[in-house]
C-alpha positions in Angstrom: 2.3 245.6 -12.2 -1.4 245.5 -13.2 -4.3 247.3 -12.5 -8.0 246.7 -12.7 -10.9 248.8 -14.3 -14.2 249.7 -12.2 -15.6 246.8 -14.5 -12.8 244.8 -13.1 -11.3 244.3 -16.6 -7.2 244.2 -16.4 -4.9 246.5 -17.9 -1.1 246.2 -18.2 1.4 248.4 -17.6 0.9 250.3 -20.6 -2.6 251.0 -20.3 -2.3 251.5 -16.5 0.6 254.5 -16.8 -1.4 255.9 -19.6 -4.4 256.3 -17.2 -2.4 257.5 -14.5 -0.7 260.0 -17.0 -4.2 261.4 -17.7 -5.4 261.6 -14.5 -2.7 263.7 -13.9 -3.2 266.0 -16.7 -6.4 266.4 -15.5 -5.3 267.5 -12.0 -5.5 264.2 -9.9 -2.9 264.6 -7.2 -3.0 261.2 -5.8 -2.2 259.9 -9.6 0.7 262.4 -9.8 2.2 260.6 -6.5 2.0 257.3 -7.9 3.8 258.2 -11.5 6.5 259.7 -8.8 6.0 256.4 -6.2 6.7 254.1 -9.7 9.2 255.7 -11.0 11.6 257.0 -7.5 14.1 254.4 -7.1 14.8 253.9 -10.8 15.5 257.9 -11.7 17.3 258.5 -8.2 19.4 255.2 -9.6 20.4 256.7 -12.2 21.2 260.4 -10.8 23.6 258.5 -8.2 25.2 256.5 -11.0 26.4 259.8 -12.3 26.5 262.3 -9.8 28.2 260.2 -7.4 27.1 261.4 -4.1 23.4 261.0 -2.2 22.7 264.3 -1.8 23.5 265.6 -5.5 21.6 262.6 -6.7 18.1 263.6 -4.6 18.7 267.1 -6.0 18.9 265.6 -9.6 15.8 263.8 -8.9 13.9 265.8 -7.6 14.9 268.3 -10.9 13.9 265.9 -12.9 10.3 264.8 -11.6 9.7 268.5 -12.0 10.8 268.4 -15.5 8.2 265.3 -16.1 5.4 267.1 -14.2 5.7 270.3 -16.5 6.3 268.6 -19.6 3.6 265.3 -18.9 1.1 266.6 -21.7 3.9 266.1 -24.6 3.8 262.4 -23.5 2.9 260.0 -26.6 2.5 256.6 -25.9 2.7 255.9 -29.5 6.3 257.1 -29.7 7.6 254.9 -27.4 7.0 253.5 -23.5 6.8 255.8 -20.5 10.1 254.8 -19.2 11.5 255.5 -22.3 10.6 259.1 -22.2 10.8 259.1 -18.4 14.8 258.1 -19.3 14.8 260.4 -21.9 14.1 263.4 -20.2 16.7 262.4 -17.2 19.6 262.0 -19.5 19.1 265.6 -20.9 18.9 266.7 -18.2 22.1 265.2 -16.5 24.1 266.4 -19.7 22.9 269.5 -18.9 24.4 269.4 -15.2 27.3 267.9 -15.9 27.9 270.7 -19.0 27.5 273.0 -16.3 29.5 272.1 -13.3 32.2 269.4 -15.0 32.5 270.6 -18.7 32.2 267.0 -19.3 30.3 266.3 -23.3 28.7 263.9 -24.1 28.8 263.5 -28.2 26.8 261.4 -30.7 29.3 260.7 -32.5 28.8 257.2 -34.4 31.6 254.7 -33.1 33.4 252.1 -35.3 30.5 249.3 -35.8 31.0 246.2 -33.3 29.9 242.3 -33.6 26.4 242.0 -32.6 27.7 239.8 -29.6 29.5 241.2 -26.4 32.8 240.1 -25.6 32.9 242.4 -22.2 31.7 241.0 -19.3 28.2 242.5 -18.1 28.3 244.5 -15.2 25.9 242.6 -12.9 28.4 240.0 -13.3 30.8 241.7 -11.5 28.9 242.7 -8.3 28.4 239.8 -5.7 25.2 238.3 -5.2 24.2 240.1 -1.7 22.0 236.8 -0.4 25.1 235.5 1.2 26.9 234.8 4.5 27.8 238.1 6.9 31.6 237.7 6.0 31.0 237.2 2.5 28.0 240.1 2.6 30.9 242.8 3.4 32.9 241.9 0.3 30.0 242.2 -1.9 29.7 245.6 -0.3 32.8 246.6 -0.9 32.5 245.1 -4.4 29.4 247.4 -5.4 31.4 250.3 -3.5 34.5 249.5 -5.8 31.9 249.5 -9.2 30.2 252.8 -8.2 33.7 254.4 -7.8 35.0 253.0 -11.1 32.0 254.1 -13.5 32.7 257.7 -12.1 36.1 257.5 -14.0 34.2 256.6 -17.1 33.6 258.8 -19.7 30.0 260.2 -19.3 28.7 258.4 -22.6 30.2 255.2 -21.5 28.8 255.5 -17.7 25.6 256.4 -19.6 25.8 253.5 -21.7 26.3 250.7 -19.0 23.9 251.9 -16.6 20.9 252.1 -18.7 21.9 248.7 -20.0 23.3 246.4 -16.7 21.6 248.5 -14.1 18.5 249.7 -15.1 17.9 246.6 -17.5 17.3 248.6 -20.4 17.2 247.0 -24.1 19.3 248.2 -26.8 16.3 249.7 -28.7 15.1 251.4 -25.5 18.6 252.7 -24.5 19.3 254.1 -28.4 15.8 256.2 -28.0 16.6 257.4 -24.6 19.9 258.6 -25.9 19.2 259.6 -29.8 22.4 257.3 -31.0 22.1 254.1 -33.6 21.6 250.8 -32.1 25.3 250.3 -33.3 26.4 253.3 -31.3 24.6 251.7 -28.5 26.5 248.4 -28.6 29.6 249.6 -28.9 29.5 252.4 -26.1 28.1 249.7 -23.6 30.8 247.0 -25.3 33.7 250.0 -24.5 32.6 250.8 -21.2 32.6 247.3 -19.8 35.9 246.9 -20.7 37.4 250.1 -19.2 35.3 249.4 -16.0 37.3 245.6 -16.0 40.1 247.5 -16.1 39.6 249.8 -13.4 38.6 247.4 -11.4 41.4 245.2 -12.1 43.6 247.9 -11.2 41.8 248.8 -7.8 41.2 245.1 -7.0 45.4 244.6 -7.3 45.7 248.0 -5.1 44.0 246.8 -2.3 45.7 243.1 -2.1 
């Protein structure tokens, strides 16, 4: 998305978030609303990746757009992009709640180095393309249904991993900021946790027939 000047000159993305970032500072509601209108569905994405359930995943939303609004002024664009931080700031967060109500670590360890190509399968290849026929709509249904069940069984830096990278698009070097790990750390968490998820799906696909 772009946005225009009053002198009608364009800006891109980057400029156009860093404008809206210091409006905010400086106390402009409506730019406050649009930071939270851009930037919604992506972080509530997220939260219900990992929490599971609706209602848990608007409360971890909601947590974390407060987070952004009180810590906005650390914001450096020359660190790295807004999602980035914006990403950033959700994942601490999340391994905070999950510290708290599931035990559940998640470590930075550095795993044993992979190949820089991916033998797993990604996991928008394994959810049905939703722009088909009725019958065929309900199987890709149960399909994403089936996904969101198995990446709860995943380890929570292997969920991490492949959600940042196959649902929310994410590039290695974004993801490996976002979570503090080496590119190699990145690769192979995502690498892992595609391979598990085949499995579990596998296993849940064979239940059901």
């Amino acid at each position: 998305m772009f946005g225009e000047t009053s002198r009608g000159l364009v800006l891109d993305e980057t400029q156009v978030v860093g404008l809206l970032v210091r409006r905010c500072i400086g106390g402009d509601a409506a730019a406050w609303e649009e930071i939270v209108q851009r930037y919604h569905r992506r972080i509530y994405n997220v939260c219900y990746r990992f929490a599971g359930d609706a209602e848990n995943a608007q409360d971890l939303t909601q947590e974390v757009f407060i987070k952004i609004y009180r810590t906005l002024n650390t914001y450096d664009s020359g660190k790295g992009a807004f999602m980035t931080w914006v990403t950033t700031i959700t994942r601490n967060l999340l391994v905070d709640h999950f510290r708290k109500t599931k035990g559940d670590r998640l470590t930075d360890s550095i795993d044993q180095p992979v190949s820089e190509h991916e033998d797993a399968q990604p996991l928008s290849a394994q959810i049905a393309d939703s722009a088909l026929p009725p019958d065929v709509a309900v199987q890709s249904r149960e399909t994403r249904e089936m996904v969101h069940l198995a990446l709860q069984k995943l380890s929570p830096e292997l969920r991490e991993a492949v959600i940042l990278r196959d649902l929310q698009d994410m590039d290695y070097r974004e993801i490996a900021s976002a979570l503090r790990v080496p590119e190699g750390t990145v690769k192979s968490r995502i690498n892992r946790g595609r391979a598990e998820l085949a499995r579990l799906l596998q296993r849940t696909y064979r239940q059901v027939i």
